[in-house]
Structure formats: C-alpha cells, structure tokens
C-alpha positions in Angstrom: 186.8 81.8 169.5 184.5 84.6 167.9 182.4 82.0 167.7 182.4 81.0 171.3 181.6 84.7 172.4 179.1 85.2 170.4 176.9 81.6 171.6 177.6 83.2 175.4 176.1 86.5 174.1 172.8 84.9 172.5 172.9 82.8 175.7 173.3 85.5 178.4 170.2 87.6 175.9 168.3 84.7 176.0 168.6 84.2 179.7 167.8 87.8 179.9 164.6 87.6 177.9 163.0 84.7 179.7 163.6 86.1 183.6 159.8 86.2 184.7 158.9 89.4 187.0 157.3 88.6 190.5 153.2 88.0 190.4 151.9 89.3 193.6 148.6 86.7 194.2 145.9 87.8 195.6 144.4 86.3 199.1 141.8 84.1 198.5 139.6 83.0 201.6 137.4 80.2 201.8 134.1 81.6 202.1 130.6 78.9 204.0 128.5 78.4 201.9 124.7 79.4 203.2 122.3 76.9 202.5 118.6 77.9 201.5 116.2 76.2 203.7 113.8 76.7 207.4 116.9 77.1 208.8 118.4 80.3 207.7 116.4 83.0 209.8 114.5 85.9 208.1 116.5 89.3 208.6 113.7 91.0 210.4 114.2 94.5 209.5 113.5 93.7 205.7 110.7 91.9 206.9 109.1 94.5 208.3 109.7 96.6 205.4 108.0 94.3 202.6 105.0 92.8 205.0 102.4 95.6 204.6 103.6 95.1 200.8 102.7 91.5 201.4 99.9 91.5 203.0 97.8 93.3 200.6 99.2 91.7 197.9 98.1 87.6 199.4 95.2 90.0 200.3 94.1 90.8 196.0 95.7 87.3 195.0 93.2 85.3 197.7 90.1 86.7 196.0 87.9 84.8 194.4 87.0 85.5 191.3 84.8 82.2 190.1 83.7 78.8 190.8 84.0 75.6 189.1 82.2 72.7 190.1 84.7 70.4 188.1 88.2 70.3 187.6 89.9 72.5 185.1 92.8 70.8 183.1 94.8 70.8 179.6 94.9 67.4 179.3 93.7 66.0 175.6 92.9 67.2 172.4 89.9 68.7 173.6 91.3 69.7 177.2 88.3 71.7 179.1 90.4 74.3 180.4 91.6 74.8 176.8 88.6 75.3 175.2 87.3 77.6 177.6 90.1 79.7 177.9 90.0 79.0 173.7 86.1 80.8 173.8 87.5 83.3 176.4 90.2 84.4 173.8 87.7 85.0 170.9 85.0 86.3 172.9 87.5 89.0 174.0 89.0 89.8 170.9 85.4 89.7 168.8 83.9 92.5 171.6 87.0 94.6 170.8 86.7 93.6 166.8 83.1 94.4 166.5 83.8 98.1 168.1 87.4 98.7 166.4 87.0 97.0 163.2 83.4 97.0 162.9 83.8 92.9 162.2 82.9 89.8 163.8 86.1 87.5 164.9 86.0 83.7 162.8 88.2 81.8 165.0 90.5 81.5 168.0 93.4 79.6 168.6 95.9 79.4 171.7 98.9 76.7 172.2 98.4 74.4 175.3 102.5 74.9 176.3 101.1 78.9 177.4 98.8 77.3 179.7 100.8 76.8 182.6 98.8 74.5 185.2 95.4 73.5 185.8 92.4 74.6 188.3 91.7 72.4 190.7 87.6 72.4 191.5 85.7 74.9 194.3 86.8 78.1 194.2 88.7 80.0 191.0 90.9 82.5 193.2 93.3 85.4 191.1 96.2 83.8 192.1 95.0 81.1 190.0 95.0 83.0 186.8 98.4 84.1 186.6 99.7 80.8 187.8 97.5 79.2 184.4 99.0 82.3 182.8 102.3 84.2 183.7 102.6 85.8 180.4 102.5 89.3 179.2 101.7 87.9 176.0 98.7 90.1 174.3 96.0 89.1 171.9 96.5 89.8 168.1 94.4 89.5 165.5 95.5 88.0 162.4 93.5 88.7 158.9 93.9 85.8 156.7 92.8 85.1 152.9 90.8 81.8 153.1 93.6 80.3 150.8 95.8 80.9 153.5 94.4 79.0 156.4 95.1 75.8 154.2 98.5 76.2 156.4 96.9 76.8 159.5 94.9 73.0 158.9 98.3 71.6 157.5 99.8 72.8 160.5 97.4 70.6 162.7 97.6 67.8 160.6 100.9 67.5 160.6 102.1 68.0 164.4 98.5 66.4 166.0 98.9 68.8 168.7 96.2 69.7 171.4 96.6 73.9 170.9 92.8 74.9 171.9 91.0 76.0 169.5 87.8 78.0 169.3 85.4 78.5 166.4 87.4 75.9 164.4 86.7 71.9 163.6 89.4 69.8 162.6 89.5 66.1 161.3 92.1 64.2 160.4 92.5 60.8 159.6 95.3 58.9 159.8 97.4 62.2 159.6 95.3 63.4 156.4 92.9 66.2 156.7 89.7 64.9 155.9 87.5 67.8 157.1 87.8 71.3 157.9 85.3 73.9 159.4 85.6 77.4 160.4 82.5 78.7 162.5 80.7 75.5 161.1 81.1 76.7 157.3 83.3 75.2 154.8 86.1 77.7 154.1 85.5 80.2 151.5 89.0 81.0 149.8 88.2 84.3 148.1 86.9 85.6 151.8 88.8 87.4 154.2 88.8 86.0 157.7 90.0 86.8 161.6 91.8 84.6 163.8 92.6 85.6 167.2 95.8 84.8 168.8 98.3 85.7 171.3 101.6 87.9 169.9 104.0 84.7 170.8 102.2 82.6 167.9 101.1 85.6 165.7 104.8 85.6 165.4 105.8 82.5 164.7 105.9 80.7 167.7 105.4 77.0 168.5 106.2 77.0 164.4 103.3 78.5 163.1 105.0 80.0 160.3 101.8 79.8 158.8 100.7 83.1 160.1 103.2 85.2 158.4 101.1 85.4 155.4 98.3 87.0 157.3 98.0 91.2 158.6 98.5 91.4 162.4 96.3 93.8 164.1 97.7 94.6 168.0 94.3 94.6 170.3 96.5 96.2 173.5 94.7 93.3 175.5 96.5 91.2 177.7 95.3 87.4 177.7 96.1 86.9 181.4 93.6 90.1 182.1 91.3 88.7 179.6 90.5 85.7 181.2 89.8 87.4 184.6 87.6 89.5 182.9 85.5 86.6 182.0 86.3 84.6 184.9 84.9 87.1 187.0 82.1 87.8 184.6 81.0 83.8 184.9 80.7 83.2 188.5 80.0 79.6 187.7 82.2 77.6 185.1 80.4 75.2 182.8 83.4 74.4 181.0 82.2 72.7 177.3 83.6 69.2 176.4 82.6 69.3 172.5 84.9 67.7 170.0 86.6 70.2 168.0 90.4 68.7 167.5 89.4 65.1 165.8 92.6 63.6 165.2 91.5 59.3 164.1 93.8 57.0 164.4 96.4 59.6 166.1 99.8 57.4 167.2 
C-alpha cells in the first residue's frame, strides 16, 4: 500500500513538472515582396535631393582625360593595358623614389585580377579609370637583396601567370626559368634593388609570399590616382606590345 501512494506521488510530481506555461505568438503578416526593376517608381522627393549631387558628379566622371586609338585590354601575357598601366606604376613610384629616396626604381609589377575591365578605343573618360581600377590599394615599394628576387622569378615560373610587369624579362621554358632580366641586366645578388607594387601584393597577396623578405616602403600614392595622372599627362595612348613575360611551351 505504501508503495502504491508513493508511485501516485512521483506521478502527480511528475505531472506537475511537465505542465508547459502558455506561449503567447506573435502576429506574423505576410508582407509583398517589391521587385527591383523600370517598374517601381522613383520617390521624387529623394530625387530631388541627390540630383544636383548627381549631376556634377556624371559631370567630373564624363571628362575625358585621354585618347587611345586602339583598344585597351588584359588579355595575354603581355596584355597592352597591363603593361602600360605596369610603366605607369614605376614611372610613378621612381618620380617619388628619386625625390624621397634619392634612388632610381628597378622594376614594377602589378597582378592582372586588380585590373578590373578594359578600355574600349576613342576617348579614355575618368569614369574609365576607376571602373579599370576600384581599389584604394596604394603603391609600395619593396627593397629586395638580389638573392631574394630568385622568389620573385620562381613565383612566375611556377604559376605562368600574366601579372604585368615593368622593367622585368622573364623566360621560361617548359616551366623552367631559363632567363631572367631586371632593367636589361642580369641580376646582381649582393645589390640591393626596388620593386614597386601595390600594398595588396606587398603583402602577400595573389601568394606572393615572396615579398616578405624584402623592406616595404609606403609611397601615400594611390594607383587608381596614379594612372589618371599619367593618363591625363599622355593625351594620346601608344600602348607598347614588347615581350616581357616569355613563358615557351606554356600548357
């Protein structure tokens, strides 16, 4: 019998414990969804707002700024609009070295993923440049022991990628270096040299680790600023089409 009472008392506990309290649900409402096209109309008052805004702005982007008689692309190892914009990066950074550092610049090298579209040919307008470049990236300069741009070649070798270069020859043959130059010289290994760059590969980016071993020196100059600089300062583009990526027998 004690037994029996005490089975109803865990039971009538038990019963207790598990009673649920009341959950009080919120009202959820079926919202339309809005679709994005010609057919939603423009809320006029913001309009009004943001179109003297606009205006000047399509206004400074419509300019133009150069002329190319040919069109600009990336395409290739030895893309036009990558080496130009290759030369554009160490001409920039060897005007600033020459009055910072009091030295010359060696090389440049940019990677072909930052360049973002092409130009098409007739006018170069602004908006142009920041659709090739929408980056804040800024131009670096790396100092590197000649010993140390054995990476740099290895690098190359190894991917047979199309990043511009300027100021550099590379040959490889069936994946194996088989001839390196550096402003048309052999490399000296005991001599210090100095690469320009943009921060993203300075750092490491696209995997060129190989740059870690070398000083970085911040310029303050933006690329994308840069290259209307020179844009504007070349009112006619004669982009070069020398061979400075040779990569024989590339698969």
């Amino acid at each position: 019998m004690k037994n029996r009472f005490l089975l109803l008392g865990i039971a009538l506990i038990l019963l207790t414990a598990c009673k649920t309290t009341s959950l009080q649900v919120a009202n959820v409402q079926t919202q339309k969804n809005i679709s994005i096209n010609n057919e939603l109309k423009n809320d006029e008052k913001f309009v009004k707002v943001i179109n003297p805004y606009k205006e000047k702005l399509d206004k400074e982007m419509n300019q133009k700024i150069s002329h190319t008689n040919v069109d600009l692309t990336k395409q290739g190892d030895n893309s036009n609009l990558g080496n130009l914009l290759a030369d554009y990066t160490f001409d920039g950074a060897d005007q600033w070295a020459k009055t910072n550092l009091k030295n010359n610049i060696d090389a440049a090298l940019i990677n072909i993923g930052g360049i973002r579209t092409t130009i098409g040919k007739g006018d170069i307008l602004l908006k142009n440049v920041f659709e090739v470049m929408p980056f804040e990236n800024e131009v670096i300069i790396v100092k590197m022991k000649g010993t140390d741009l054995q990476g740099l070649f290895d690098y190359y070798a190894k991917n047979q990628v199309n990043n511009p270069v300027s100021h550099l020859y590379i040959e490889t043959n069936n994946g194996q270096l088989s001839k390196t130059l550096i402003n048309g010289q052999p490399v000296n290994p005991s001599q210090d040299y100095y690469i320009a760059t943009s921060d993203y590969l300075a750092l490491g980016g696209d995997n060129m680790k190989f740059f870690s071993k070398g000083e970085y020196i911040s310029t303050g100059i933006k690329l994308r600023d840069l290259f209307i600089e020179y844009f504007k300062k070349n009112q006619q583009i004669n982009p070069k089409e020398d061979i400075r990526l040779n990569f024989i027998g590339k698969k």
